[in-house]
C-alpha positions as CSV (number, residue, x, y, z in Angstrom):
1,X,32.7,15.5,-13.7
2,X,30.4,18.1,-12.2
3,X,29.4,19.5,-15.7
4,X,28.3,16.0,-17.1
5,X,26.5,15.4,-14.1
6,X,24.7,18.4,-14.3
7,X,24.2,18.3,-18.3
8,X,22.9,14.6,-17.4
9,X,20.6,16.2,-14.7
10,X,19.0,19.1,-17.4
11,X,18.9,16.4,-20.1
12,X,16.4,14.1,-18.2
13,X,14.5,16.6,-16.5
14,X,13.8,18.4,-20.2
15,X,10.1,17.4,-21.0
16,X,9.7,15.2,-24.0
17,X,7.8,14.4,-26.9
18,X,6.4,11.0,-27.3
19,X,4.9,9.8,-30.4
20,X,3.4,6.4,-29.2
21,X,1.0,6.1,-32.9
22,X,2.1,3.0,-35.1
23,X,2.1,3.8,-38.6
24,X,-1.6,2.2,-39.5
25,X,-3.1,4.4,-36.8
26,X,-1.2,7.4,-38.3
27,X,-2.3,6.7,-42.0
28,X,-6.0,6.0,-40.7
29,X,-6.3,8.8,-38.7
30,X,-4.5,11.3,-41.9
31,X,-7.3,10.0,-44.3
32,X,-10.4,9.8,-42.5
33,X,-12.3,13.2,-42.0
34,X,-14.2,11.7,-38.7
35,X,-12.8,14.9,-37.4
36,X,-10.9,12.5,-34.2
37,X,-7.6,14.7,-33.8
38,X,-4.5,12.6,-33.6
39,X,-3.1,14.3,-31.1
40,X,-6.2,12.5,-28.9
41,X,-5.5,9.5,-30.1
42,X,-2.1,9.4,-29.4
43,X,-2.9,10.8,-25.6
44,X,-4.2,7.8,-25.1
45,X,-1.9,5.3,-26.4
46,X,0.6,7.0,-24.5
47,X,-2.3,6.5,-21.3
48,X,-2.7,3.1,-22.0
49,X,1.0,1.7,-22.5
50,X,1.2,3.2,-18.2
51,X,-0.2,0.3,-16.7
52,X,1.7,-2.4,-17.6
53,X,4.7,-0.7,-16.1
54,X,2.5,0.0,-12.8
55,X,2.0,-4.1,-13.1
56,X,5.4,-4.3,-13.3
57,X,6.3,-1.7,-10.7
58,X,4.2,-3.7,-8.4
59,X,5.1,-7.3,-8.6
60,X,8.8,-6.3,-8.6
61,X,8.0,-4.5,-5.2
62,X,5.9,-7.8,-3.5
63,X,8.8,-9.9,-4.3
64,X,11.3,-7.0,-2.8
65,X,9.1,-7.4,-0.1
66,X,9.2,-10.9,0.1
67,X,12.4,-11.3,-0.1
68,X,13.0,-8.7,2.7
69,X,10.6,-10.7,5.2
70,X,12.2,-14.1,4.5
71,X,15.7,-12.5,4.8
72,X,14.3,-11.1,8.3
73,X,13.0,-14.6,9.7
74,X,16.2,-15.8,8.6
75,X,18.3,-13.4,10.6
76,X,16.0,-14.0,13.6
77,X,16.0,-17.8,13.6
78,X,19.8,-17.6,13.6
């Protein structure tokens, strides 16, 4: 059990490659000569698909919150 636990703890803390590009950015930026790398490109696709997690991230933790407070008012009115 200890050796899959730590072969499960190396695993996720390996760094890893993400290729975020759909195929139509991929083919546009390989024929053009604009001279854009696609390694840029792909940066910030990768950039951009954060924030919706963070909007998730943060209305799950108001309604944690929420929850929290209402179960509190609860336990005090009793």
């Amino acid at each position: 059990m200890k050796k899959f636990l730590f072969a499960l703890v190396v695993f996720l803390l390996l760094p890893i490659s993400i290729n975020a590009q759909c195929a139509m950015c991929r083919a546009a930026l390989e024929s053009s000569d604009s001279g854009i790398k696609p390694e840029a490109v792909n940066d910030g696709i990768v950039y951009l698909m954060i924030f919706p997690y963070l909007l998730v991230g943060l209305v799950g933790y108001a309604i944690y919150k929420m929850r929290k407070k209402k179960k509190e008012a609860q336990a005090a009115a009793e």
